[in-house]
N, C-alpha and C positions, 0 to 999 in steps of 0.2 A: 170164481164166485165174487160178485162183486156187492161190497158192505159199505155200509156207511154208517155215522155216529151222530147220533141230534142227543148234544149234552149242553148246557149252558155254561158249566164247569169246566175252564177249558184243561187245569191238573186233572179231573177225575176223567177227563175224553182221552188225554193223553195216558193214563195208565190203564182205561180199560183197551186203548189200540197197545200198549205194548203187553197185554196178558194174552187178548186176541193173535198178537204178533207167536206167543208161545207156542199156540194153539194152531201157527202157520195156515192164519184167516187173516190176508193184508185189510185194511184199512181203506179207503181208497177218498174219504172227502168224511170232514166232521163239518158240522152245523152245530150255530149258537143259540137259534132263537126261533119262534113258529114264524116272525116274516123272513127272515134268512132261509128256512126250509122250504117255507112257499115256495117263495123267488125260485130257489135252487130245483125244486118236482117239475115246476111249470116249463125251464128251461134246460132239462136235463134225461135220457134214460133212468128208468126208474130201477134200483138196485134189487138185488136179490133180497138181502136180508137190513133190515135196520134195526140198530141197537138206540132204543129211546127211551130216553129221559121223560119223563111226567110233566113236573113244575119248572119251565123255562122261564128265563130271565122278563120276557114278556107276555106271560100267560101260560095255559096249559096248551100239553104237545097233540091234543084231543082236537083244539083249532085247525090245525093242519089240513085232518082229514074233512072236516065241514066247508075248505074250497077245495082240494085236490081228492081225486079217488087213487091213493095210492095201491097200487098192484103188487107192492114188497110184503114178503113175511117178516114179521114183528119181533123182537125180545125186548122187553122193556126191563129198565134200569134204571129203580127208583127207590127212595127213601121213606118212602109211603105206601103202605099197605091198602089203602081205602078205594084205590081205582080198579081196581083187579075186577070188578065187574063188568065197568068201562072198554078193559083193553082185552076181556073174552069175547065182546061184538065184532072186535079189529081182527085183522090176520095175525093174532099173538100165537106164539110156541113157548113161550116162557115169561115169566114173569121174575123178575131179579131184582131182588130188597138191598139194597147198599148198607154197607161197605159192600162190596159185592166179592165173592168168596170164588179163587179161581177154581176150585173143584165145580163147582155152583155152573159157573160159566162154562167149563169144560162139557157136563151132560147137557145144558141147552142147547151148543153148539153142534154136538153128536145129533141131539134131538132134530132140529133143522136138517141135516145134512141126509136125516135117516129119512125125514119125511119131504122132502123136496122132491123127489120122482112123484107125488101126488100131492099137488098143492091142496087140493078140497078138504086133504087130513089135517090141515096145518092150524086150524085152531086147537085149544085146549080143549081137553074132557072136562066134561062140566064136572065131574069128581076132583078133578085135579083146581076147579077155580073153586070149588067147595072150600078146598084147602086151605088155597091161597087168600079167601075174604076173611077179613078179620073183625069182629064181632064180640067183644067181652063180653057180651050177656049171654051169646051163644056157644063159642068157643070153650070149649076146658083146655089147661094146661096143667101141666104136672104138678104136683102139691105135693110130693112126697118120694121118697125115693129108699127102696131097701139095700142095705148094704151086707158084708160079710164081716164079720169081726170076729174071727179066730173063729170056733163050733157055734158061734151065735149068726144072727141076722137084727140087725137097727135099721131100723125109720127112721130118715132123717124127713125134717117137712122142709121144702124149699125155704120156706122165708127164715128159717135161720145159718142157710148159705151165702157168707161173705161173698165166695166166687167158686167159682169153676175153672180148673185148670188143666193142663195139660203137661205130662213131664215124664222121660223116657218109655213114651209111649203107653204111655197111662193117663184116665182120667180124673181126678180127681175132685171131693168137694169141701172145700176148706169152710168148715163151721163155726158159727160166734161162738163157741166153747173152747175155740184154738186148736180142734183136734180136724185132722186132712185123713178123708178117707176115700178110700180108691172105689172107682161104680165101674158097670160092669157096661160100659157105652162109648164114645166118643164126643167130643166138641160138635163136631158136624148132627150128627144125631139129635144132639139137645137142641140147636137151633131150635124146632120147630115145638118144641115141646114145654119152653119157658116161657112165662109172663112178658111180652115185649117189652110193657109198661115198666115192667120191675129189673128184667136183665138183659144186657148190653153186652157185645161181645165188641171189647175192645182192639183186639189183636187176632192173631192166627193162635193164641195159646190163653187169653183168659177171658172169661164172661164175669162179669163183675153186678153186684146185688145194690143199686141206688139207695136202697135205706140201709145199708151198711158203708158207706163210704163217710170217712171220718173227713177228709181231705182234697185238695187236687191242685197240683201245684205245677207251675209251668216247668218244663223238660225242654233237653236239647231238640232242634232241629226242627222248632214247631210243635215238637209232643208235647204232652200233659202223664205228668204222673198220679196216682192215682193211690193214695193210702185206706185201707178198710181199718174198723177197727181191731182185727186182731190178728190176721195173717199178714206177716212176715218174711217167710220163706225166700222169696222171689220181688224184684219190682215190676211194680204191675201198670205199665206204661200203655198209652192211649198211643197205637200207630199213626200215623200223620196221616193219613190219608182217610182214620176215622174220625178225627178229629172234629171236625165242622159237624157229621152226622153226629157222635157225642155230645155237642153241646147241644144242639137241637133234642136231642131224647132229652136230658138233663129241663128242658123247660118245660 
């Protein structure tokens, strides 16, 4: 199989070919920019599958296809929810929000692999781009969430969750009352089900509540630590690699 990477970010090209690398899908040529990828389609075999980025350093990755007809099937890998309409016209088989999550990657990659004996199948269902468009004024997201507390059940309503976390296999949702209480779901799961606007999944273990954050303070290695006002527990660190996407939600 042969892939390739049109990222502009040349850390973020480089860790999605070493998850791709897990995933024993080599790598085989990364591109930085839509006239670098020109250049490269015009003078090259066109790949089987391309991993693309949206907002390249010189434009969108949308340019591309307006000189070349490229013949690869698509997963694009971007920080931006709003093109998803855009890249259901393209040969896309997924569509991937950054920080990009290797579980995430791993069923795209299945996905391709399962439909590549039938290229004609290799766009999205329009239910699954239904999904994927994001729309506040159409979209619902969770408001509320039932918990178990001893013989009772509580409502909590999302906007009084500092964050969401993750800990000996449990999920948990630590409230501005100070009290953590265990839900009956996973991190993965809530992705699609939270406010974008409002919650941020900083790590592989917390999603953290923008108007509960008291704090944010620079950390080893490039991270950013992240203080709420009342949980405690754990420190709740910004991974380096979400970093950059971080400060961009944050504006």
């Amino acid at each position: 199989m042969n892939v390739i990477i049109i990222e502009d970010e040349k850390p973020a090209a480089r860790r999605l070919s070493r998850l791709l690398e897990e995933l024993e899908v080599k790598v085989s040529v990364m591109l930085h920019s839509v006239e670098e990828a020109i250049n490269w389609f015009q003078n090259n075999e066109h790949p089987d599958l391309i991993f693309l980025d949206i907002q390249l350093s010189d434009g969108l990755s949308f340019e591309i296809f307006e000189t070349i007809e490229v013949r690869s099937a698509i997963i694009f890998t971007t920080a931006f929810d709003e093109y998803a309409l855009q890249a259901f016209k393209l040969n896309s088989i997924d569509y991937l929000l950054k920080p990009i999550d290797d579980e995430d990657l791993e069923v795209a990659v299945k996905k391709y692999k399962s439909l590549k004996p039938e290229p004609q199948k290799l766009a999205l269902d329009f239910e699954d781009i239904k999904k994927l468009l994001v729309n506040p004024l159409e979209r619902e997201y969770k408001k509320r969430f039932t918990v178990k507390v001893g013989q009772h059940l509580k409502i909590i309503n999302a906007d009084e969750v500092e964050c969401f976390y993750s800990e000996n296999k449990g999920t948990y949702a630590a409230t501005s009352d100070g009290r953590n209480y265990l839900l009956d779901t996973t991190l993965e799961n809530l992705e699609g089900e939270l406010e974008p606007k409002i919650f941020f999944r900083v790590s592989r273990k917390f999603y953290v509540n923008i108007n509960h954050i008291k704090d944010i303070i620079s950390y080893t290695n490039s991270r950013l630590q992240i203080k709420v006002n009342h949980f405690s527990e754990q420190e709740i660190i910004v991974s380096r690699e979400r970093v950059r996407d971080f400060k961009l939600w944050l504006e």
